[in-house]
C-alpha angles and dihedrals in degrees: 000000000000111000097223104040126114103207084049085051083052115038085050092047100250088132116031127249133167105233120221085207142337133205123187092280104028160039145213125203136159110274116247087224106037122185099197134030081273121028112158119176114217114207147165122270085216116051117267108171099206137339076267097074105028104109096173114104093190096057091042080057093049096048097063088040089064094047090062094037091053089044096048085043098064088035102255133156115173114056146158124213123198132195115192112192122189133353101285089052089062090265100158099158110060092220131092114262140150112210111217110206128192148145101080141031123285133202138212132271086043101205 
């Protein structure tokens, strides 16, 4: 855990969420800013500053397991999943975390 990260405060239960869904190693809850009707962030219990540095096959794994488990959870089919990594990729919380984003279309380029 980093002392100072939000996503560590939330995924221990110093501030309080209400999680979509949780595995063993991670957990899913609405994100605070979303940019569609549902926009969940998916993130590691332990702090992983970026893709860049996550070395574990098996999370990485986990992580887009949860992101299934929590879909298929709310019922929903269509949905786009982001990973911003680094700063210059729009990266503004230094944890690890896919956005899963639902509820209406969406087009390409995305930004």
């Amino acid at each position: 855990m980093s002392e100072n990260c939000i996503f560590c405060k939330i995924a221990n239960g110093e501030i309080p969420s209400q999680f979509v869904y949780e595995s063993k190693n991670t957990v899913v809850f609405n994100d605070i800013n979303p940019q569609a009707p549902t926009h969940l962030l998916v993130v590691p219990k332990v702090h992983v500053e970026s893709l860049r540095e996550l070395s574990d096959p098996a999370l990485m794994a986990e992580l887009l397991e949860s992101v299934k488990a929590a879909a298929e959870k709310l019922g929903i089919k269509d949905y786009r999943t982001v990973i911003n990594t680094g700063r210059d990729a729009g990266q503004e919380v230094f944890h690890l975390h896919i956005h899963v984003m639902a509820g209406r279309e969406f087009g390409w380029p995305a930004g």
